[in-house]
Structures are given as C-alpha cells and as structure tokens.
ROBA-795166 format. One record per residue: residue number from 0; x, y, z of N, C-alpha, C in turn; residue in three letters. Coordinates in steps of 0.1 Angstrom, whole numbers. Layout:
residues N
    n     nx     ny     nz    cax    cay    caz     cx     cy     cz  res
  NUM      X      Y      Z      X      Y      Z      X      Y      Z  ALA
...
//
This chain:
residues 308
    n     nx     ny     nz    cax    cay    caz     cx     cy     cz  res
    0   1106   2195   -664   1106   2181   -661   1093   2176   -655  UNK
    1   1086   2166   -661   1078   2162   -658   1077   2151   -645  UNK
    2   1067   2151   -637   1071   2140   -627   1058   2130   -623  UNK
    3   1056   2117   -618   1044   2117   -618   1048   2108   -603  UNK
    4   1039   2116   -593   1042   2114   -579   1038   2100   -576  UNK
    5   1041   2089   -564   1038   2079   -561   1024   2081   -553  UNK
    6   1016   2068   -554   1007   2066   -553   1004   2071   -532  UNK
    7   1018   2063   -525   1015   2069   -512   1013   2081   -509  UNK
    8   1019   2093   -515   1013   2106   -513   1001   2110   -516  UNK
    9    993   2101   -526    982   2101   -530    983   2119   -539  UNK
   10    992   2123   -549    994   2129   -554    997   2124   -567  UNK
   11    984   2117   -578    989   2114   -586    986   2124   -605  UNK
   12    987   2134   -601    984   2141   -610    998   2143   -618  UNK
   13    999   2146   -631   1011   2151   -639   1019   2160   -634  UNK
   14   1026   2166   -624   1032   2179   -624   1046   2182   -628  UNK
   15   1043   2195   -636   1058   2203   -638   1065   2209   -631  UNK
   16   1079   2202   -624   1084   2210   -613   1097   2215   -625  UNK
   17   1094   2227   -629   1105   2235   -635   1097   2246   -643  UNK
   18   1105   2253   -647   1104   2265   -660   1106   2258   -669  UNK
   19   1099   2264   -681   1106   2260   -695   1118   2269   -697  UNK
   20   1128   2272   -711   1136   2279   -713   1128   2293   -726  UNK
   21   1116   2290   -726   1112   2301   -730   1113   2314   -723  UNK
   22   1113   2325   -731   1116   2340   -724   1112   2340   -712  UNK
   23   1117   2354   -708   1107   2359   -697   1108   2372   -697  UNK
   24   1097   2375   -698   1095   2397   -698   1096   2404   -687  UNK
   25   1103   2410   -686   1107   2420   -678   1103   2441   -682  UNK
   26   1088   2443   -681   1084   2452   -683   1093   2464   -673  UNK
   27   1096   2476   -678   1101   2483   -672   1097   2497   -677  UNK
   28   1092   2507   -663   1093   2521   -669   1106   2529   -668  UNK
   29   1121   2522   -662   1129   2530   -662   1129   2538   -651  UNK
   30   1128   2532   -642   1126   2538   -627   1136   2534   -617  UNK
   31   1140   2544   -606   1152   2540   -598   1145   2527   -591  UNK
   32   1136   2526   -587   1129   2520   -577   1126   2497   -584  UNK
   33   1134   2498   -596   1133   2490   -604   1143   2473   -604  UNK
   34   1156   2481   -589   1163   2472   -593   1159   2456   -590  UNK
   35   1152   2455   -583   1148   2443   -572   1142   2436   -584  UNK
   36   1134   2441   -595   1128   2428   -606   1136   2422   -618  UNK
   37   1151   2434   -620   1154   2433   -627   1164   2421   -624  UNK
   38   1164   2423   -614   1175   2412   -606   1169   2400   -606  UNK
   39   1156   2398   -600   1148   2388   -598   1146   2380   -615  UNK
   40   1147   2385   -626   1144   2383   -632   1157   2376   -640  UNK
   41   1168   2382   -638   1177   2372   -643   1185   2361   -635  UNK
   42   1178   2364   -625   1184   2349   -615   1177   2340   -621  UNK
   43   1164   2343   -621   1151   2333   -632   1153   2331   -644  UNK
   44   1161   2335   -650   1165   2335   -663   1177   2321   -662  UNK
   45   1187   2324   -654   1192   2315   -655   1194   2307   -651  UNK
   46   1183   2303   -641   1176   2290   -636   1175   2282   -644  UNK
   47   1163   2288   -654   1155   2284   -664   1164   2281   -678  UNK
   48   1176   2290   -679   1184   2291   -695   1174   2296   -700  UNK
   49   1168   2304   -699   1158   2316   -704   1165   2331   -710  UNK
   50   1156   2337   -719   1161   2348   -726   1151   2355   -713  UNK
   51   1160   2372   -715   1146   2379   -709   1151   2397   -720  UNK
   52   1135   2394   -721   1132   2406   -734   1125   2416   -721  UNK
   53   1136   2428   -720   1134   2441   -714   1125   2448   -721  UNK
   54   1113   2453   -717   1099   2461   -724   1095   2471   -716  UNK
   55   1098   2481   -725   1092   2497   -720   1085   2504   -733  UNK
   56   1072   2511   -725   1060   2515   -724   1066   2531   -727  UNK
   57   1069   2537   -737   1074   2548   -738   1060   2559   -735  UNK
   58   1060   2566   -723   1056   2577   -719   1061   2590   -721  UNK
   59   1053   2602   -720   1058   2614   -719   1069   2620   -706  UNK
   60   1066   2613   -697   1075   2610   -687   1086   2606   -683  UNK
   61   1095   2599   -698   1105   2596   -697   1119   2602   -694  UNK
   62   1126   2596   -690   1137   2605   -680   1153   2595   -691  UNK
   63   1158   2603   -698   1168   2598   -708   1182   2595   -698  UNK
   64   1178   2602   -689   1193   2594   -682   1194   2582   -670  UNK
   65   1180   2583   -664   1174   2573   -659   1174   2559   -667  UNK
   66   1167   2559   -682   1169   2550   -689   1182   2548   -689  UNK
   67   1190   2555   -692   1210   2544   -694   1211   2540   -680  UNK
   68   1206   2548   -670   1215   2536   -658   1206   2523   -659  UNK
   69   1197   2524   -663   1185   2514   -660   1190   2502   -672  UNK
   70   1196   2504   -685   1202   2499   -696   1214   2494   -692  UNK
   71   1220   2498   -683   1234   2493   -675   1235   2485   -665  UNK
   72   1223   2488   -659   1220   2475   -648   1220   2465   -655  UNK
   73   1211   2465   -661   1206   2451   -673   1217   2442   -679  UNK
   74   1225   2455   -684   1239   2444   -692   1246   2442   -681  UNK
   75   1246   2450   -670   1259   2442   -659   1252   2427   -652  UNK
   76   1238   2429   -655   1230   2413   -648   1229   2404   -654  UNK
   77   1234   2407   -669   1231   2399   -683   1249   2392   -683  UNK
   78   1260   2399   -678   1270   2396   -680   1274   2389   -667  UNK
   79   1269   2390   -655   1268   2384   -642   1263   2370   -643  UNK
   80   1255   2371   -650   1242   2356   -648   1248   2349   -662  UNK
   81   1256   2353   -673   1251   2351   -683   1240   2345   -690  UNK
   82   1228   2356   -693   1221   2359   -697   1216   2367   -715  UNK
   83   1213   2362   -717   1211   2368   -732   1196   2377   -728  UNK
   84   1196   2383   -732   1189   2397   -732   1182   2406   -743  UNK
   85   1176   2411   -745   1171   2424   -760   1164   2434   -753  UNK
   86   1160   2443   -757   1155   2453   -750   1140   2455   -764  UNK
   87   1129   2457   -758   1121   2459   -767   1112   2475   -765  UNK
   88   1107   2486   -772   1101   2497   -765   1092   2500   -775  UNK
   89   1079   2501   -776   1065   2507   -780   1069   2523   -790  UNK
   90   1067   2521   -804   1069   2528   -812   1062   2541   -806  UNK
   91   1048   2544   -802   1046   2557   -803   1044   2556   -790  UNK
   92   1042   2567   -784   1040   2570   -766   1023   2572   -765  UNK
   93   1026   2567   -750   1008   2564   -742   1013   2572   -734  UNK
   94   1003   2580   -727   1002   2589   -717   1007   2580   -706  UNK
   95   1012   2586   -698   1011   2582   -684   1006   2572   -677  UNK
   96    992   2585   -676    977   2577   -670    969   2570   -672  UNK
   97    975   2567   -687    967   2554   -694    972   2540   -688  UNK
   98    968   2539   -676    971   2527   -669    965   2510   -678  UNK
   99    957   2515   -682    945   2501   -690    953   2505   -705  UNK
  100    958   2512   -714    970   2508   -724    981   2506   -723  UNK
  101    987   2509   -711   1006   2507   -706   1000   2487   -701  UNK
  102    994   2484   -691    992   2470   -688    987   2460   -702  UNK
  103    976   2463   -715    977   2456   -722    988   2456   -733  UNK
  104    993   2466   -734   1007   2467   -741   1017   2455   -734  UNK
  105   1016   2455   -724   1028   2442   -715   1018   2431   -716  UNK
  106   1009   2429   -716   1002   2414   -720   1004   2409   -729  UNK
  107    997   2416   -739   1001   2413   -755   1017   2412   -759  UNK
  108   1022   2416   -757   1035   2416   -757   1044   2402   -752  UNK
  109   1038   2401   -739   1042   2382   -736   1036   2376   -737  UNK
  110   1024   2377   -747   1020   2370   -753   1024   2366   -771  UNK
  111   1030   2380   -778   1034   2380   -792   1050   2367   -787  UNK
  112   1057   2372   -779   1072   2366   -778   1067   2354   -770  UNK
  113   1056   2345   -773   1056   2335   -764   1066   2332   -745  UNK
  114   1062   2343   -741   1065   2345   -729   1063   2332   -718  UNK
  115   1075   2327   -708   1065   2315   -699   1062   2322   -684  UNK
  116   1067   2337   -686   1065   2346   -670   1067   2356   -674  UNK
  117   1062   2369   -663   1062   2383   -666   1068   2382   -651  UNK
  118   1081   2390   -653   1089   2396   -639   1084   2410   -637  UNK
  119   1078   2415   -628   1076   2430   -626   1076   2438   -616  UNK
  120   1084   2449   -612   1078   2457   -602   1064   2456   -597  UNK
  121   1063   2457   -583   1053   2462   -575   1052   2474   -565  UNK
  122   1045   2482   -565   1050   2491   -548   1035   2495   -545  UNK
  123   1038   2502   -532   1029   2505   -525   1025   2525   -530  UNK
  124   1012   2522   -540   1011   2535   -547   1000   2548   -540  UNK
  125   1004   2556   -548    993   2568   -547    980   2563   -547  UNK
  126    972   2576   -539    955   2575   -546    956   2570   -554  UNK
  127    956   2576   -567    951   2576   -579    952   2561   -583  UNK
  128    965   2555   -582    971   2540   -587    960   2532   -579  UNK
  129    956   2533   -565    958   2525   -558    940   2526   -561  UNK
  130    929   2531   -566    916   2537   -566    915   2527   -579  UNK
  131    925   2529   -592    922   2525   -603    929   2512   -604  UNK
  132    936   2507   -600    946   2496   -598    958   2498   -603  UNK
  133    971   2494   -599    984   2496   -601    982   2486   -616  UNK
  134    993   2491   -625    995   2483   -634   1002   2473   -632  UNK
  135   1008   2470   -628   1015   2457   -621    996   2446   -618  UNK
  136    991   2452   -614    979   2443   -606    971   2438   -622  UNK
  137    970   2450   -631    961   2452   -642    972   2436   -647  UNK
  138    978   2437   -650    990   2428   -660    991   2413   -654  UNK
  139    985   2413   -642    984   2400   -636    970   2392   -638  UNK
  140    958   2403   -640    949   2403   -641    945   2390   -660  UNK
  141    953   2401   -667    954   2399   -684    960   2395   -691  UNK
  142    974   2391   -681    987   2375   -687    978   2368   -688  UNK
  143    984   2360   -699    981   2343   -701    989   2337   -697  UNK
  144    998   2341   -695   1017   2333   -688   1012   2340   -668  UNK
  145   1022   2334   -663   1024   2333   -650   1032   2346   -646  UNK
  146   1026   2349   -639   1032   2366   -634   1036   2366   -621  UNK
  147   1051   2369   -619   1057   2377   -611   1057   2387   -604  UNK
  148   1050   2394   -591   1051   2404   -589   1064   2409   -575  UNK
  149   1073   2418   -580   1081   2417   -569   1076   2430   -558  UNK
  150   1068   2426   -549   1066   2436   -539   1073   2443   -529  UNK
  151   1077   2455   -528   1084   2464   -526   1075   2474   -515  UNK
  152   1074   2465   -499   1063   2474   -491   1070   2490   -488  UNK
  153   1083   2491   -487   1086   2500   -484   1097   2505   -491  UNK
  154   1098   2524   -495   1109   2528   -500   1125   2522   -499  UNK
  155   1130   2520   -509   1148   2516   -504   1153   2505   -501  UNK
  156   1142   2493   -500   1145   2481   -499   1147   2475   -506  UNK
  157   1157   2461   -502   1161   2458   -519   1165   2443   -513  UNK
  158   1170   2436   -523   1170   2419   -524   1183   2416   -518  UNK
  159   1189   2411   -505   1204   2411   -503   1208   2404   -516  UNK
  160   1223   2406   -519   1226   2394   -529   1230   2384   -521  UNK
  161   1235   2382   -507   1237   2372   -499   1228   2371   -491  UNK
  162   1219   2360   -496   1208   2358   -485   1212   2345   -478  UNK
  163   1203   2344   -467   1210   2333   -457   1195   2323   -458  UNK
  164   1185   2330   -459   1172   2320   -456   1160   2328   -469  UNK
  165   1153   2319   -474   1140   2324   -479   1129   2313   -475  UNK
  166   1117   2320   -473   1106   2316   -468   1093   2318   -479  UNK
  167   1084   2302   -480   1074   2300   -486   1066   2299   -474  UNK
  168   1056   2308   -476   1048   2306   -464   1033   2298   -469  UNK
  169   1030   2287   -468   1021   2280   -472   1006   2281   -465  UNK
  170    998   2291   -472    985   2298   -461    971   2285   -467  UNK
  171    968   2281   -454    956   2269   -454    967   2257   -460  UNK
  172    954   2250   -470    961   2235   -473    963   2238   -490  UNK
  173    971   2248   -494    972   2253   -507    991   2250   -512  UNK
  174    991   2235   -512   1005   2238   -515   1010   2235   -528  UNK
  175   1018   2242   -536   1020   2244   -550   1030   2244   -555  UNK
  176   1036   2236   -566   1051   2239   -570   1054   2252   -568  UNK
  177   1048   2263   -576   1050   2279   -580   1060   2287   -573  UNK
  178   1056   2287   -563   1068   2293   -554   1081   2287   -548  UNK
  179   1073   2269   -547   1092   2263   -545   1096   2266   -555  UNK
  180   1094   2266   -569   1099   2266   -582   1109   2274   -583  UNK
  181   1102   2290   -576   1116   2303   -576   1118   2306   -567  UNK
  182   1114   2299   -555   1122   2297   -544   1138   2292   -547  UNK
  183   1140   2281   -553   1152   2273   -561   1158   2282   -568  UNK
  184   1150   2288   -574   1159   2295   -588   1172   2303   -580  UNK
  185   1163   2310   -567   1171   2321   -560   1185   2313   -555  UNK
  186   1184   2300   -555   1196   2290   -546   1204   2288   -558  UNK
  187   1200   2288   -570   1206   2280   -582   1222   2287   -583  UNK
  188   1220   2297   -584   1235   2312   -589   1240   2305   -581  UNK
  189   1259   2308   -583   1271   2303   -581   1269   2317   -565  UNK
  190   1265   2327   -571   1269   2339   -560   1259   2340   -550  UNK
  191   1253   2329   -545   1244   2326   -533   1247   2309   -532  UNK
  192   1260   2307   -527   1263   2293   -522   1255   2287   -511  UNK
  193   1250   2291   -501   1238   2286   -494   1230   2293   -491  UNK
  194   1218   2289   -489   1206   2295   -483   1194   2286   -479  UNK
  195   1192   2289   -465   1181   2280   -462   1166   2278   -467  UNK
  196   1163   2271   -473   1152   2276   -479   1138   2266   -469  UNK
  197   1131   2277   -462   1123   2276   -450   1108   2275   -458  UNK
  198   1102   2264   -460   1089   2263   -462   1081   2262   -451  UNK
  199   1067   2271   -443   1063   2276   -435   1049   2270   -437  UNK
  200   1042   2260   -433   1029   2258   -434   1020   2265   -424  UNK
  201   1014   2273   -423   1008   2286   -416    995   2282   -409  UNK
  202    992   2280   -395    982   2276   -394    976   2285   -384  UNK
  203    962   2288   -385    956   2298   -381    949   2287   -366  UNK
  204    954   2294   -361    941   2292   -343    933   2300   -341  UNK
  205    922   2294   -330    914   2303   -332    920   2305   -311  UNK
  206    912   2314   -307    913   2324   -296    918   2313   -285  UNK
  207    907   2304   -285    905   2297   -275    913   2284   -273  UNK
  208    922   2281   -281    931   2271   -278    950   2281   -278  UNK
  209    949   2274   -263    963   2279   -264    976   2276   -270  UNK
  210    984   2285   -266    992   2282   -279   1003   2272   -274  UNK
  211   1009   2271   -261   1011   2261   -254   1011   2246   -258  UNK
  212    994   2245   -257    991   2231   -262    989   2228   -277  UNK
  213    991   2237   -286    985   2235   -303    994   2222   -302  UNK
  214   1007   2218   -304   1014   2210   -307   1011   2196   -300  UNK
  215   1004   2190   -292    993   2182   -290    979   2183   -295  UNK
  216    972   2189   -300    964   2181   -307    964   2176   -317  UNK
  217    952   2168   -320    952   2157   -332    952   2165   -349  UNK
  218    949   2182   -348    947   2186   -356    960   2186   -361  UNK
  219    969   2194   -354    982   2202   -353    990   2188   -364  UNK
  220    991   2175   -357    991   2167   -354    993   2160   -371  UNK
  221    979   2159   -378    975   2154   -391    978   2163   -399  UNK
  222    980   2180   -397    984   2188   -405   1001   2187   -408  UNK
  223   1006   2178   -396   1018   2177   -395   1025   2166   -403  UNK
  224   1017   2159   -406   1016   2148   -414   1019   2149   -429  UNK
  225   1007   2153   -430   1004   2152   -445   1015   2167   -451  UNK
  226   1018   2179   -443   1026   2188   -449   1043   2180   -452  UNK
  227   1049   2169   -440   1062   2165   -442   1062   2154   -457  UNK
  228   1052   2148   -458   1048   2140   -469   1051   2150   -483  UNK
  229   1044   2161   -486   1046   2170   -496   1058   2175   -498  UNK
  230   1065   2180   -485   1079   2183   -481   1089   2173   -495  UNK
  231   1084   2166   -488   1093   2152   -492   1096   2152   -509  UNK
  232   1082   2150   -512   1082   2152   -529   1086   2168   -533  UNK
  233   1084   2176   -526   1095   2188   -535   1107   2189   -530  UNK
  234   1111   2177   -525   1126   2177   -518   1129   2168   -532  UNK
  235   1125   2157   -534   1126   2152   -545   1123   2153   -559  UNK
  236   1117   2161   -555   1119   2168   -572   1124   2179   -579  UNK
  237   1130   2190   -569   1136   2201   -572   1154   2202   -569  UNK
  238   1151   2189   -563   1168   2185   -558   1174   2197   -548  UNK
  239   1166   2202   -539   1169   2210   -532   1167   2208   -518  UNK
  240   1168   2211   -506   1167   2206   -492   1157   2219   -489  UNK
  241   1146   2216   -486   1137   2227   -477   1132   2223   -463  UNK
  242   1137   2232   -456   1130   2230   -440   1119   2232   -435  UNK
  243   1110   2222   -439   1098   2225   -431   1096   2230   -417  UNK
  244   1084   2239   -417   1079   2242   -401   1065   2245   -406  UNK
  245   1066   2242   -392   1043   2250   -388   1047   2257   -378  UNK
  246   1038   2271   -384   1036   2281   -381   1024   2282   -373  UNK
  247   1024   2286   -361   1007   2288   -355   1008   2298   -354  UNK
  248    998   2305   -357    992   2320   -356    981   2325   -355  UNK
  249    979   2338   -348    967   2343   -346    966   2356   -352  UNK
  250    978   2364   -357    973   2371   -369    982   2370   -380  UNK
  251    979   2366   -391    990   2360   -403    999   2373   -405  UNK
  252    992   2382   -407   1002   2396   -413   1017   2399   -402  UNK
  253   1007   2400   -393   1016   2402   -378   1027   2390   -376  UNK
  254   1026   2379   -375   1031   2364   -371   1041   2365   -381  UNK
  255   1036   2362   -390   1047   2353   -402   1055   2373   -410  UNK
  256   1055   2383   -402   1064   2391   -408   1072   2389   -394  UNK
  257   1067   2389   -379   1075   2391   -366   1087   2379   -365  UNK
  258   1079   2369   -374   1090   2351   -378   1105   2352   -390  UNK
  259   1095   2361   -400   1106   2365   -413   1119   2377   -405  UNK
  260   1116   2386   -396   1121   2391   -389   1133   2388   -380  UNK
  261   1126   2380   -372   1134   2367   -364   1142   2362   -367  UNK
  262   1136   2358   -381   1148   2345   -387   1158   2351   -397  UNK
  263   1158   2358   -397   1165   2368   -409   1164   2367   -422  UNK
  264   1152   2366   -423   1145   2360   -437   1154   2372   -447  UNK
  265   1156   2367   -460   1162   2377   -468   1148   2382   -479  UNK
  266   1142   2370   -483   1131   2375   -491   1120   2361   -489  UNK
  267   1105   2361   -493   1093   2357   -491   1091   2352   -505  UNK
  268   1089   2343   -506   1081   2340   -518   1067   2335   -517  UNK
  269   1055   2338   -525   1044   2329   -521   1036   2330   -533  UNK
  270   1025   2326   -536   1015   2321   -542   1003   2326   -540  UNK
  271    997   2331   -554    985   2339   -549    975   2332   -560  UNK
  272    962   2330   -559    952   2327   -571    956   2336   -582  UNK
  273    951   2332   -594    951   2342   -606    939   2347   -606  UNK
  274    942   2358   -601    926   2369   -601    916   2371   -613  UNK
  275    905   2372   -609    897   2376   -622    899   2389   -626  UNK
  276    891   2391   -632    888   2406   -640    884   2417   -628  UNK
  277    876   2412   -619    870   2422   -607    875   2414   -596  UNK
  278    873   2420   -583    875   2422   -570    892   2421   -567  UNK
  279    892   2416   -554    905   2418   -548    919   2411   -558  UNK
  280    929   2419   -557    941   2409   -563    944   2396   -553  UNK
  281    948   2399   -545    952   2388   -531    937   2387   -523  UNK
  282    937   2376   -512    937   2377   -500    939   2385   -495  UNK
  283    929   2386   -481    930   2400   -470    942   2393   -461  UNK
  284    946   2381   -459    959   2375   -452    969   2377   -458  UNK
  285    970   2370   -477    981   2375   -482    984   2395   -485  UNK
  286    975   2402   -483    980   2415   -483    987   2413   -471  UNK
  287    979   2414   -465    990   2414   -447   1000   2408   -443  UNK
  288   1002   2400   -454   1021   2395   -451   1027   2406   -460  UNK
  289   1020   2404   -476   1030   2416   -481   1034   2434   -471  UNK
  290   1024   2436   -471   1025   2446   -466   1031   2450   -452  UNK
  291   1033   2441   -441   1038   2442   -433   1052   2430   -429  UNK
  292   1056   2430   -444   1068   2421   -442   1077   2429   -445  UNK
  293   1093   2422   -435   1104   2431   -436   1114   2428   -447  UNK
  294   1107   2423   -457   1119   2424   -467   1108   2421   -480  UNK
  295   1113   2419   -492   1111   2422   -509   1102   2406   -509  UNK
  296   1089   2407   -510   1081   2397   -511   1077   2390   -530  UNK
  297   1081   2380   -534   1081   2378   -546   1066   2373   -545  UNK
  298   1055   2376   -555   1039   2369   -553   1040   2365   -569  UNK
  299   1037   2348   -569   1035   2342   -582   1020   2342   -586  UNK
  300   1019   2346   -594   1005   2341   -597   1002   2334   -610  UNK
  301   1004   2322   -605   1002   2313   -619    992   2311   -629  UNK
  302    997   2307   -639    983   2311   -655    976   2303   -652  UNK
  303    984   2286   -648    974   2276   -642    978   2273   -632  UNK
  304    969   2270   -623    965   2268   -606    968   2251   -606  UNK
  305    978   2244   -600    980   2231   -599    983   2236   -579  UNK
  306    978   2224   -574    977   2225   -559    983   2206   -554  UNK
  307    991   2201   -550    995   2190   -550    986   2185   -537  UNK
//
C-alpha cells in the first residue's frame, strides 16, 4: 500500500508501508539449529499472502534424516499459517567450505524466482566462519531483495510462539518502515492475539549529564517530539498500536538488552544499512544489541534504504 504522508510531519516522500505477495526464500542447510527462520518466515508469509520457496545448497555434509524433520517442520508451518510452499535444492553439490558458492547460489536464486525477501538463519560462528564471513552475512551483502537475518546469540534459543511484547529499537534519528513492517507481521497470526509492540527511540548520553535530569532538557525534549509525530504515521498506516518510549543510555548493548530483559521482550527487531562489499556488516552498537540480547533478534536489511 502506498501512502503519501501529510505535509505537517514534513514527511512527504512516497512510502510503502507493506510487503508485496511475491515469494520469500527461505535458504536452508537442514540444520537442528534452523527452527527460528523457518518460523519467522511463514508468519511473513502470511502477512504478506506470500509463497515461500525452501532452498538448499546440497553439501557433502548432508544429514538424510535431519533433512525430513527439517521437511516436516515446513509442512506443519505451511499447514498452521496456511501457506503454500515448494522446496527447491541445487542439482550438483558444493563443498562445504565454499562459503562464496553456497551464498551466491541463494542470491541468484532470489533473484531467478523474483524474490521480495530472503528469511535466514544467523548464529554466532567458528573461526573459520567468523575470519571469512558467515554466509548468512555474504547473502546480505549480494541480495537485490531485502534480507532477513534471524540472529541466534546463543545456543537453544528460540521464538516464544506466545509473545507478550516485541521491541524496535530505533538507534540515532534512523526511523524506517522495515522493521515496523515485520514487527506487524509477528501480531498479524490468529495464534498471537496480543502483543505489545514497543518502539524504543534509543538515545545515547554522554557521561556528564545525569540521568536524573535527561528528561528536562530541551534536547530530550525535541527528540520527544518529532519521534511521537512518526509514531503516529506508523500507527496510521500499519493499523497497528505501537508504544513509544525513549530510551537513555550510556551503553546501547548493555541498556537496551538489561530493558528487553525487564520487559520481557519476546523478540527485537531492527534495521541495519545494506552493507557493501567490504567492511563491517552492522554497527559496533547494533552488534552489541545482537549479541548481548536475551532473546532471537530479527536484523532487516533493506535492498532500499527509505528513512521517514
């Protein structure tokens, strides 16, 4: 749906607050460690009335009984959500460690099935992955579509299906459909009747003002402003109720996981640039939420960067 904001928000750009109902890929090596995207991906599915085309990267590695439970999840999420589904898998096998052919294989690939998102595992890997870059990172890198990464800081953790709260934590003045977008999706399903959905505008202090007084200054103040204003238009355009807050902090990683903690956040969603070719995937702030958050962090990284 297209929308075109009023002039008093001084937001008058075109924006798409939705998915299309084109596909969405859901790359998979067939791993126990897998359930959280697969899930993630058909709640988005039927947000959207989206197909999602399951794609595996046939390795030497493969585990034939791993694959059926992994095939069984799928149809029980496909028959849950009703979801239409296909499974797609690479005629001849790539090694392993060909991390740079298993990642352009899943690019090309959402790109052949006109893909509008790539759902994917993320975790926290070995040397080796973590030296040369995780494929997950590679694939976010070399989409033309908008990439999902569902990050998984720690072993065994997983998505409640009954969440009570999800949090967009909004870092600087970067605020973006992208993540209210599947923020909503997660509220959409019949089998998550409420959920508070907590939009967090994150603001960094520095040492010397206490934390006491932040909520009197003029800063605190004008950021308070203009974030309820935005509030407003993705309250109105996604037809969903989100609770704004400001967040003061003085270390983001620390703060906004000790708050998701608190609040009994069920999952994170946020927004990250679309990386180049070289240097960091994220922010040294957005690693530090993922990484030290207590629950399954979704990171969008959109093909195009719209900022309201």
């Amino acid at each position: 749906m297209n929308r075109r904001i009023s002039k008093p928000t001084q937001l008058n750009d075109k924006i798409e607050w939705g998915w299309s109902n084109s596909p969405i890929l859901l790359p998979l090596a067939y791993e126990h460690r897998e359930w959280n995207s697969i899930y993630s991906s058909f709640i988005t599915a039927e947000y959207s009335g989206s197909k999602v085309i399951a794609f595996h990267v046939k390795t030497e590695v493969d585990d034939k009984s791993i694959k059926e439970r992994a095939l069984k999840s799928i149809d029980d999420f496909a028959s849950c959500f009703n979801v239409n589904y296909e499974i797609k898998e690479t005629q001849d096998l790539v090694p392993s460690k060909d991390i740079a052919k298993i990642s352009d294989s899943i690019a090309s690939t959402a790109k052949d099935y006109e893909c509008q998102a790539i759902v994917m595992s993320a975790y926290k890997e070995g040397f080796f992955r973590k030296f040369f870059g995780r494929i997950s990172d590679r694939v976010a890198r070399k989409a033309d579509c908008d990439v999902v990464l569902v990050e998984t800081p720690r072993a065994g953790m997983s998505i409640p299906k009954q969440m009570k709260k999800i949090m967009v934590p909004i870092l600087k003045d970067r605020f973006s459909p992208a993540p209210l977008i599947l923020a909503a999706a997660f509220t959409s399903s019949a089998s998550i009747p409420y959920c508070e959905l907590i939009v967090a505008r994150i603001v960094n202090m520095p040492l010397t003002t206490s934390m006491d007084a932040i909520e009197s200054t003029k800063f605190f103040r004008r950021v308070e402003g203009a974030f309820s204003q935005k509030i407003a238009v993705a309250i109105s355009s996604l037809g969903r109720l989100f609770s704004p807050r400001l967040l003061a902090v003085r270390d983001v990683g620390v703060d906004v996981a000790e708050y998701a903690k608190e609040t009994e956040v069920g999952i994170i969603v946020m927004e990250s640039n679309k990386p180049g070719r070289l240097g960091p995937m994220m922010t040294k702030e957005e690693y530090a939420i993922v990484e030290r958050a207590p629950c399954i962090t979704l990171v969008v990284f959109p093909a195009k960067r719209v900022v309201l």
